[in-house]
N, C-alpha and C positions, 0 to 999 in steps of 0.2 A: 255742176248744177247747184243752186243755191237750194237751200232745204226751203220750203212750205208746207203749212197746213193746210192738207186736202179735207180734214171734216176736222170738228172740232179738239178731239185728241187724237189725232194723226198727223207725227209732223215725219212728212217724206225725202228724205234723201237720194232717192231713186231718181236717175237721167230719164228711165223706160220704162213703164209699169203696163200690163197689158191691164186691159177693164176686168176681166176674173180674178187676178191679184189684189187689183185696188179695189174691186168689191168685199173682197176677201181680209182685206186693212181694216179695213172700214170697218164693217163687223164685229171687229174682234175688237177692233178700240174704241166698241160701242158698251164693250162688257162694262158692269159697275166698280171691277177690284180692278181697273186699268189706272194705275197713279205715278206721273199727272198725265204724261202721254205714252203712244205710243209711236214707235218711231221705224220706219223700213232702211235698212242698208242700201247702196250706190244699186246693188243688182238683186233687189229683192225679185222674185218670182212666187207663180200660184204652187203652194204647196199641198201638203193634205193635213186637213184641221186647221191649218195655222200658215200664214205666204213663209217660204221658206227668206229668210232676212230678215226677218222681225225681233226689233229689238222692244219688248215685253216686261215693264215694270210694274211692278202688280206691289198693293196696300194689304196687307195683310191675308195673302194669298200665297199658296204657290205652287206651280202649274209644270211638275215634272216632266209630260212631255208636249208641251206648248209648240215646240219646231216642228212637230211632224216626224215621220219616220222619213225624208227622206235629206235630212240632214247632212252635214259635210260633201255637199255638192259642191265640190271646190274651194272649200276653206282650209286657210292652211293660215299656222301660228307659229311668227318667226322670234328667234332671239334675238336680239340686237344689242349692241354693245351701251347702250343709254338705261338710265335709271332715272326713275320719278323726277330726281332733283334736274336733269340733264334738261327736261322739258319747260316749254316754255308754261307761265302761266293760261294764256289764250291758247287752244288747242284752233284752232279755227283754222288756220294759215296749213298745218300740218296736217287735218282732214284733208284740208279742198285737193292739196296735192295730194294723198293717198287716193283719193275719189277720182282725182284725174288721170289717176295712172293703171287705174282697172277698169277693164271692159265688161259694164254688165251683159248677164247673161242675154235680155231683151235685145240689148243691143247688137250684140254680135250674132242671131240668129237670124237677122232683117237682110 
């Protein structure tokens, strides 16, 4: 799914967002130390405090525990044999495929 801005600094990456999560986006990328946006992962979900998948760049802030307590709900951080140089300039092409090949959570519970 192509990324959009569902309010003015929320740009969403999510295929499925239920309305308690994207309320929950929303909100939080309403705070004032939110710089420049904020952004939700392919299977972001409502979390507590914070949608769990929230990718959260804050200006002169910083927000210990922004994820929630209920974190590492399925994340997992692989090695791979590539380094910085290995990549391309444009990551675009290598998101959408990453994005295509995991099933957000919304999704696979429908």
């Amino acid at each position: 799914m192509p990324e959009q801005f569902l309010a003015p600094r929320y740009l969403s990456f999510a295929g499925v967002l239920d309305d308690a999560a994207r309320q929950q986006l929303i909100e939080t990328a309403s705070m004032p130390f939110v710089y420049p946006h904020l952004a939700s992962v392919p299977d972001a979900h409502l979390g507590k405090g914070c949608a769990s998948g929230t990718v959260l760049p804050t200006e002169r802030t910083i927000i210990p525990a922004a994820a929630g307590v209920d974190i590492d709900c399925g994340m997992i951080a692989v090695r791979t044999l590539d380094s910085a140089h290995d990549l391309p300039r444009n990551l675009r092409a290598l998101r959408e495929c990453s994005s295509a090949s995991i099933t957000p959570s919304a999704r696979s519970s429908t």
